[in-house]
C-alpha positions as CSV (number, residue, x, y, z in Angstrom):
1,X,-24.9,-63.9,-30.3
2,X,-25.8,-62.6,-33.6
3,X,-27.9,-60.2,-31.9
4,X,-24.7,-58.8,-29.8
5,X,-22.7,-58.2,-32.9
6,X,-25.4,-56.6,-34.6
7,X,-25.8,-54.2,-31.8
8,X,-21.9,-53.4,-31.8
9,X,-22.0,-52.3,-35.2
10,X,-25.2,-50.7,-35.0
11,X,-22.9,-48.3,-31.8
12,X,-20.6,-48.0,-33.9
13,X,-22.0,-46.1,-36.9
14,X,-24.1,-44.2,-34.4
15,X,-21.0,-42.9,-33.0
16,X,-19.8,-41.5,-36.2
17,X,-21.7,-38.7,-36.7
18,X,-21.0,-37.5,-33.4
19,X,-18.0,-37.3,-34.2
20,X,-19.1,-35.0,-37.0
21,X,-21.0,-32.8,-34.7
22,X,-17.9,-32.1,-32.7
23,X,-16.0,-31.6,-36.1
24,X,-18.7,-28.6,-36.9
25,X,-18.3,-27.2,-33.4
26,X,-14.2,-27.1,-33.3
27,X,-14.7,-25.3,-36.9
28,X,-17.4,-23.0,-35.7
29,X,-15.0,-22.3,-32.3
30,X,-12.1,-21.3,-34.7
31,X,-13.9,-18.6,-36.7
32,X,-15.5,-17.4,-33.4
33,X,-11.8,-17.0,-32.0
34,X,-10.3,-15.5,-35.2
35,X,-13.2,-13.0,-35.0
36,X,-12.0,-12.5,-31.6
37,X,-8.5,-11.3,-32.8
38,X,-9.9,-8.9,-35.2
39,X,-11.7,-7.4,-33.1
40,X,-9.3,-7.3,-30.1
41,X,-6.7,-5.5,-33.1
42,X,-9.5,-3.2,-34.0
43,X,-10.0,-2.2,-30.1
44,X,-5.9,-2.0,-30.0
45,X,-6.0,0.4,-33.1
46,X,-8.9,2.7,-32.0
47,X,-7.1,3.0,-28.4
48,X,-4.0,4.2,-30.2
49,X,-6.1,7.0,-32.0
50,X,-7.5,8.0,-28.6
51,X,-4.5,8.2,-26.9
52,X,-2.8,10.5,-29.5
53,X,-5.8,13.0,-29.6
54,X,-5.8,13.0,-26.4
55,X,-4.2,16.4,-24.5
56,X,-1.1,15.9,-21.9
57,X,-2.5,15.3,-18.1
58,X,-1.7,17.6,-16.0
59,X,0.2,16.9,-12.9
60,X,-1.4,16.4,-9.9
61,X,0.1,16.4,-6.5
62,X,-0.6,12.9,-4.7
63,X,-1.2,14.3,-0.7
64,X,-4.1,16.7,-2.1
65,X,-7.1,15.7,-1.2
66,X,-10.3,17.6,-2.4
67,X,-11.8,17.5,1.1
68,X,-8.6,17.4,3.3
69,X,-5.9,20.1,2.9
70,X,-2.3,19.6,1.2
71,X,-0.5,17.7,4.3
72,X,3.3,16.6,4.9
73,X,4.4,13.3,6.7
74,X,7.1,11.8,7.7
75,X,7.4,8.0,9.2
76,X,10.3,6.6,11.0
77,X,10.2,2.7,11.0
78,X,11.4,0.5,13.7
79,X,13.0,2.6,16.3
80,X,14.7,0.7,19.0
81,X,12.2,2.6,21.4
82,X,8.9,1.4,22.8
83,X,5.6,3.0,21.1
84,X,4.6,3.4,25.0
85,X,7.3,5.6,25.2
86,X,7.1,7.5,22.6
87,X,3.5,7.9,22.9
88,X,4.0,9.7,26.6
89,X,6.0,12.8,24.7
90,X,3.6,13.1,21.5
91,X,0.7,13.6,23.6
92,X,2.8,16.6,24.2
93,X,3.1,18.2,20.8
94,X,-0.3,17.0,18.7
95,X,-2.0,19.8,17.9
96,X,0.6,22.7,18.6
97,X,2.4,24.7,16.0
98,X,5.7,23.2,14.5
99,X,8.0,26.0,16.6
100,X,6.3,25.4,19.8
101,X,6.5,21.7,19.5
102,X,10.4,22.0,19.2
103,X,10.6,23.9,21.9
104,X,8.4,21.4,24.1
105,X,10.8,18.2,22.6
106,X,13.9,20.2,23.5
107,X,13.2,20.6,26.7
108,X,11.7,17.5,27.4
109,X,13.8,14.8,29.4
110,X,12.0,11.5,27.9
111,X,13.6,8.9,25.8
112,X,11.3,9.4,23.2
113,X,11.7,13.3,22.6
114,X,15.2,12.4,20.6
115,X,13.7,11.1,18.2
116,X,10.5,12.9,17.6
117,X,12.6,16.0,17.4
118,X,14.3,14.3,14.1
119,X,10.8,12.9,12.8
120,X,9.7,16.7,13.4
121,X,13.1,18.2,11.4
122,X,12.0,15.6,8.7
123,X,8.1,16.5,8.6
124,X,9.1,20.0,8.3
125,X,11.5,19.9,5.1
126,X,9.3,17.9,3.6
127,X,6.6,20.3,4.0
128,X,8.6,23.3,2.9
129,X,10.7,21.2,-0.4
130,X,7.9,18.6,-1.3
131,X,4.8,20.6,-0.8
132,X,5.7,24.4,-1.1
133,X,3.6,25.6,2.9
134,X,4.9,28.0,4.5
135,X,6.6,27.2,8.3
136,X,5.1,29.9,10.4
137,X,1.7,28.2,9.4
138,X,2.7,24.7,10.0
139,X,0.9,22.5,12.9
140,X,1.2,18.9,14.1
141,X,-2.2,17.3,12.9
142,X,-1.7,13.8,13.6
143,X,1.0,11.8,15.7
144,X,0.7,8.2,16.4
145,X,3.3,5.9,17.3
146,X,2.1,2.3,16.5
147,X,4.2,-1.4,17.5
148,X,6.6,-2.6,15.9
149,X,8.2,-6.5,16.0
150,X,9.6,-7.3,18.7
151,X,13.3,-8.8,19.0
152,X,13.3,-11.4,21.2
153,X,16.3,-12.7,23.5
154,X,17.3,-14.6,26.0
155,X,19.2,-13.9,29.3
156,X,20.4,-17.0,31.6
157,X,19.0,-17.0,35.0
158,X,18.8,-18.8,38.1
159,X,19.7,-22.7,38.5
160,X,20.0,-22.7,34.9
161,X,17.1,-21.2,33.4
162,X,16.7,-18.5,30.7
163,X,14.6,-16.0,31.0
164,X,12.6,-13.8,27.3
165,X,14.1,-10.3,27.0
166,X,11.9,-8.7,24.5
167,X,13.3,-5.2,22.9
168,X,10.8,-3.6,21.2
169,X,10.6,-1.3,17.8
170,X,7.8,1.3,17.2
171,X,6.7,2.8,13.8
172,X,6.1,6.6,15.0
173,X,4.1,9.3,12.0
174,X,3.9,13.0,12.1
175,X,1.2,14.6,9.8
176,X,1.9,18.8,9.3
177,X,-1.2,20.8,8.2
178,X,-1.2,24.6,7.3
179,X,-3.3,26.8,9.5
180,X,-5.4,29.0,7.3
């Protein structure tokens, strides 16, 4: 039994300088993080000098693209119509000039030619207001009409069952181009 207690003690003291070592490392971890913050105040500093030599940036419009031309779109967002729908009468117009495809929606007798017509109007100011084209040179370069939710309801039916309704939305985009 002496043997035991001598071996507890002999733990003990052996456990002391550990606790040194992890004295030395907390000490060396707090000059490593104080050199942190001078340094992250010396990066703050010099970014502050960079920013005040540097020149004003120049404004840049966002639909220019260096490979593509300057475009206008216009997106209407759940429409009570179905995309199939609408999809019929915009085959119609991609790819025809913006005058010609007015024509072609007034004249059409789908459900879905309302509402491109107003997409159209839209496309068209903001090609003229935002962008600064020209309308004789204006063309439809993209028109897709994608699904949107669907609200779904139900109708009673025979001997007391119900039966799904669904009435669906689309998301419908026009993309103008210039012609050159």
């Amino acid at each position: 039994m002496a043997d035991n207690k001598e071996n507890k003690v002999d733990i003990k003291k052996e456990a002391k300088p550990v606790d040194d070592k992890k004295e030395v490392k907390k000490s060396t971890t707090k000059k490593a993080e104080e050199s942190k913050t001078v340094t992250k105040a010396k990066a703050k500093t010099e970014v502050k000098k960079a920013v005040k030599k540097e020149e004003p940036k120049k404004i840049v419009n966002e639909n220019y693209n260096d490979e593509d031309e300057l475009k206008a779109t216009a997106t209407v967002k759940y429409a009570r119509i179905s995309s199939r729908k609408v999809k019929i009468v915009a085959d119609l117009i991609r790819g025809k000039n913006v005058d010609e495809a007015l024509a072609i929606l007034q004249f059409t007798q789908k459900a879905g030619s309302e509402i491109l017509t107003k997409l159209l109007n839209s496309a068209i100011a903001n090609a003229e207001n935002n962008n600064q084209m020209t309308h004789s040179k204006l063309y439809v370069a993209e028109i897709y009409s994608n699904q949107g939710p669907t609200l779904k309801r139900i109708r009673p039916a025979a001997k007391g069952s119900a039966v799904r309704i669904r009435k669906r939305t689309s998301h419908t985009t026009i993309v103008l181009k210039e012609r050159d």
